[in-house]
KOLKOLVEX-184361 format. One record per residue (C-alpha): x, y, z; residue in three letters. Coordinates in pm, whole numbers, padded with zeros to 5 digits, always signed. Example, Ala and Ser with C-alpha at 12.3 -4.5 7.8 and 13.67 -1.06 7.14 Angstrom:
BEGIN
+01230-00450+00780ALA +01367-00106+00714SER 
***
This chain:
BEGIN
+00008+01695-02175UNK -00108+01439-02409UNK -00502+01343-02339UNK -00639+01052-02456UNK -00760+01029-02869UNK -00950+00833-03081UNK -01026+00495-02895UNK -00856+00602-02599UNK -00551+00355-02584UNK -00322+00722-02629UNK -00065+00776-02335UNK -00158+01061-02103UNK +00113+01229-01997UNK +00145+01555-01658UNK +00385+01701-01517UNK +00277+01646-01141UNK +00424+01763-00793UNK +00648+01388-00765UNK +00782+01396-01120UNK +00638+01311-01499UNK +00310+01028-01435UNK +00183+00856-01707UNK -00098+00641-01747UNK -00036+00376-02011UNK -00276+00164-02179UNK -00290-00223-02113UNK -00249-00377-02382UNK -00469-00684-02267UNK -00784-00519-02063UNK -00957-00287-02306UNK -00980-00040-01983UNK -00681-00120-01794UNK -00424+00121-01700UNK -00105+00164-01604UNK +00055+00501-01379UNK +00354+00540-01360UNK +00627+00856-01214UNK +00942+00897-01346UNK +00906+00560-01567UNK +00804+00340-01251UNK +00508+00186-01259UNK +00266+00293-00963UNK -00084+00118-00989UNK -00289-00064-01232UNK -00638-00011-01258UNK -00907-00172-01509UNK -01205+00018-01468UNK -01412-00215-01594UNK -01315-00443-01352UNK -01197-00292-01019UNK -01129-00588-00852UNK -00863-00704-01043UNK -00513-00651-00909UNK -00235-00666-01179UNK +00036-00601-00948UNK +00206-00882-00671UNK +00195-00700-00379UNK -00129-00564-00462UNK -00291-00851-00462UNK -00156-00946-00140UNK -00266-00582-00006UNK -00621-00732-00133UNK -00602-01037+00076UNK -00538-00868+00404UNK -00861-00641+00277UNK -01065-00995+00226UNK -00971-01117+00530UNK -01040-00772+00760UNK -01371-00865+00853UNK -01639-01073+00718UNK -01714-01081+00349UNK -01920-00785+00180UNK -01889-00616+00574UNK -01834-00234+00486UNK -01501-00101+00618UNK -01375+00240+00762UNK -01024+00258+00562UNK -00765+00479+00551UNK -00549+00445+00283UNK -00212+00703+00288UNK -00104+00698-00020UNK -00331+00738-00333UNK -00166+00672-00620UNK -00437+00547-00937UNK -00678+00454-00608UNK -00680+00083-00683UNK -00672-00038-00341UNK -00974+00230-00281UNK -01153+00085-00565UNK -01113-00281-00479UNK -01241-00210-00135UNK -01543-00020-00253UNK -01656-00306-00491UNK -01573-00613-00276UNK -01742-00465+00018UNK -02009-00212-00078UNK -02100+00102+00133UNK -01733+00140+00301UNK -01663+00455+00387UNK -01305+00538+00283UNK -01027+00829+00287UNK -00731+00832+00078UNK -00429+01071+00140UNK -00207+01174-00127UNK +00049+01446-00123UNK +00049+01463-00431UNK -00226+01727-00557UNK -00121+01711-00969UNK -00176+01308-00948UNK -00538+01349-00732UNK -00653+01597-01044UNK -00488+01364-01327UNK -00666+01010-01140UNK -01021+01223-01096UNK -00983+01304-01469UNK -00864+01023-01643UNK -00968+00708-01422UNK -01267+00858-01259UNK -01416+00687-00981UNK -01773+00578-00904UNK -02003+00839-00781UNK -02218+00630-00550UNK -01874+00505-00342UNK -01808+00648-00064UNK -01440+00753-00165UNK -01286+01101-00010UNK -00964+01210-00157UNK -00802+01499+00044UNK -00425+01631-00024UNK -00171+01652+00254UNK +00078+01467+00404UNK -00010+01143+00554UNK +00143+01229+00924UNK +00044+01581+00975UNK -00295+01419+00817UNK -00363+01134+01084UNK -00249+01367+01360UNK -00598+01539+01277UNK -00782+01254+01249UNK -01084+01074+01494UNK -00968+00843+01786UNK -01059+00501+01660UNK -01236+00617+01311UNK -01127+00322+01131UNK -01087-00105+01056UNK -00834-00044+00819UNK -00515+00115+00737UNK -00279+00075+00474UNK +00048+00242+00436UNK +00181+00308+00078UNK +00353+00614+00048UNK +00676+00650-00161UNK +00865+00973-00244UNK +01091+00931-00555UNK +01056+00522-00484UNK +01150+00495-00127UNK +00945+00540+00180UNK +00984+00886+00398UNK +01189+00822+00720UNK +00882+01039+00876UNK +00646+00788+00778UNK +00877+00462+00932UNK +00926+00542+01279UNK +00736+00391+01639UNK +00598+00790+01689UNK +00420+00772+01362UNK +00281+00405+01411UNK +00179+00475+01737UNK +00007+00796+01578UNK -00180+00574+01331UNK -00268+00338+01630UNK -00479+00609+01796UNK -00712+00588+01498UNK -00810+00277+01456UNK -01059+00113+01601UNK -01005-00175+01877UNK -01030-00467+01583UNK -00865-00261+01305UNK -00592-00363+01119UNK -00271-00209+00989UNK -00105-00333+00663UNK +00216-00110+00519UNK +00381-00172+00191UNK +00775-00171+00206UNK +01072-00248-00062UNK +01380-00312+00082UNK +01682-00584-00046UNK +01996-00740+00005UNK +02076-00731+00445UNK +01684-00611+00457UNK +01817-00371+00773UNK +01508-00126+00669UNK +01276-00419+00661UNK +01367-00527+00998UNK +01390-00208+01199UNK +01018-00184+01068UNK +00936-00532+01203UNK +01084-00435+01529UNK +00909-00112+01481UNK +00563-00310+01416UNK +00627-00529+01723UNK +00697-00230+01969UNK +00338-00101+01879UNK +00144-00390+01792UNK +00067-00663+02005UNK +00053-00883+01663UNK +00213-00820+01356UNK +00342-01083+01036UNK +00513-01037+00678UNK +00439-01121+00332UNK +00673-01153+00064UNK +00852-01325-00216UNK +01065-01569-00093UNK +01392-01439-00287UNK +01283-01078-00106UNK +01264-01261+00242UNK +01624-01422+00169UNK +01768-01038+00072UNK +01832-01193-00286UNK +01634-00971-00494UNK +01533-00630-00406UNK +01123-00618-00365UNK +00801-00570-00165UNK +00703-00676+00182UNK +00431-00618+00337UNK +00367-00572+00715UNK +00046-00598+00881UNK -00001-00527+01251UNK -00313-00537+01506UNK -00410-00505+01876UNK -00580-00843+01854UNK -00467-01161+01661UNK -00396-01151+01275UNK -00553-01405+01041UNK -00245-01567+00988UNK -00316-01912+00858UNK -00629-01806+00567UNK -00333-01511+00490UNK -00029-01809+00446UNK -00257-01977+00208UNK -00403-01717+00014UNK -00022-01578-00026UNK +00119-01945-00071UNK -00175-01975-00373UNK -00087-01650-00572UNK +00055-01674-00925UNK +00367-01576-00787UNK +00383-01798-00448UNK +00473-01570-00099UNK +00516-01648+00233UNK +00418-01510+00511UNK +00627-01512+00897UNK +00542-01468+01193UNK +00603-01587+01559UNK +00955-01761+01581UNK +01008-01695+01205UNK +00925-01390+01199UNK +01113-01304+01544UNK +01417-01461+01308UNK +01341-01247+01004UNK +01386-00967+01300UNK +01730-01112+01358UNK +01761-00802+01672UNK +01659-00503+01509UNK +01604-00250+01750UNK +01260-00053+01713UNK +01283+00246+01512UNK +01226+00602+01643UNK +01236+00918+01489UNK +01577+01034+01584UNK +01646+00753+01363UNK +01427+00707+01115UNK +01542+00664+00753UNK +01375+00645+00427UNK +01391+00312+00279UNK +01696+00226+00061UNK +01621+00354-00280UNK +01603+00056-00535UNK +01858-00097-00787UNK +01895+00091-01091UNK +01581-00071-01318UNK +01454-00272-01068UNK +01063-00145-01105UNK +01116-00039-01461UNK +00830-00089-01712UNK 
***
């Protein structure tokens, strides 16, 4: 492995359980890195300021965060998936004294993110290693407000981790107000993307998605993300914050959304598949 040198702009470079990460230096934030596995970039973080999200669908993860409860109102979270802990790190700065856990399979990327893009001491941030659905199956009835899905093995989501028994799994949980927000990549007919709406519907008495209109249309291969609650979602502040982004989104739900669906069944886990793996260079750096 290479460590860091000099200034610290060097690559650092492990071998870790999901393939070769690297953390890259941004060339424009004199803290700002990049991880990526197997030359796809993961997360950005900028440690000196955590509250900046590089990526699209980050920053879209961040709005369902801002719109959870009230502002600076400390939040139970669950994140599954770990990755450089930027969603973890937003959350802790935006709303002091949360109380968060972060799941990550990964063990070799938990030690490389402790050592190289160390976290605050005085958040309230537990990392633990495991799989995220043998994980929540030990878990707390109703521990927590939020719960965001990002877990990808070798770029595509585990068909374990994208069926009705696992969501209803997470839905035992979270609190009565909580809210569930998954990221998903899917393209062209979008079948993964809507089995997982109709999945999201089946469990949730609310649910919406955000994405890039081009994803929405199945003309470019990209991010959604789908957010789900027992109560009502904040749908209209979510549709302009997404509508206002560098890169405008949209967001459907109701009729559109029950479109988008176009008669996917709800997905079990007799069925369950991962997520179609993406075009050749398609999240390249």
């Amino acid at each position: 492995m290479a460590g860091r040198r000099g200034n610290g702009r060097e690559p650092v470079r492990a071998q870790v359980g999901t393939g070769d990460a690297e953390l890259r230096a941004d060339p424009d934030r004199r803290r700002g890195w990049t991880l990526l596995v197997d030359g796809t970039p993961q997360s950005h973080v900028d440690l000196d300021d955590p509250t900046h999200l590089e990526f699209d669908y980050v920053r879209r993860l961040g709005h369902v965060v801002d719109l959870a409860a009230p502002p600076r109102r400390p939040l139970r979270a669950l994140h599954l998936g770990g990755g450089a802990l930027t969603l973890p790190r937003y959350v802790a700065t935006t709303r002091p004294r949360s109380v968060q856990q972060v799941v990550e399979v990964d063990a070799g990327l938990v030690e490389l993110v402790r050592r190289e893009l160390p976290t605050e001491r005085a958040w309230r941030l537990r990392v633990r290693t495991g799989d995220a659905r043998e994980v929540v199956a030990r878990l707390p009835d109703g521990a927590f407000d939020l719960v965001v899905m990002d877990v990808f093995a070798a770029a595509r989501t585990p068909s374990h981790l994208a069926s009705a028994e696992f969501l209803r799994a997470v839905t035992r949980v979270m609190a009565p107000a909580a809210t569930y927000v998954a990221n998903l990549t899917d393209g062209g007919a979008l079948a993964f993307a809507r089995g997982q709406v109709a999945t999201a519907q089946e469990v949730f008495a609310h649910a919406c998605v955000a994405a890039d209109p081009a994803v929405l249309r199945g003309r470019r291969f990209g991010n959604l993300l789908l957010a789900g609650a027992p109560g009502p979602l904040p749908v209209d502040d979510l549709t302009a914050r997404v509508a206002g982004d560098r890169f405008p989104g949209r967001v459907l739900h109701g009729r559109e959304l029950e479109r988008f669906r176009a008669g996917a069944r709800p997905v079990t886990d007799d069925v369950a598949v991962a997520s179609p793996p993406p075009p050749r260079g398609t999240f390249r750096a």
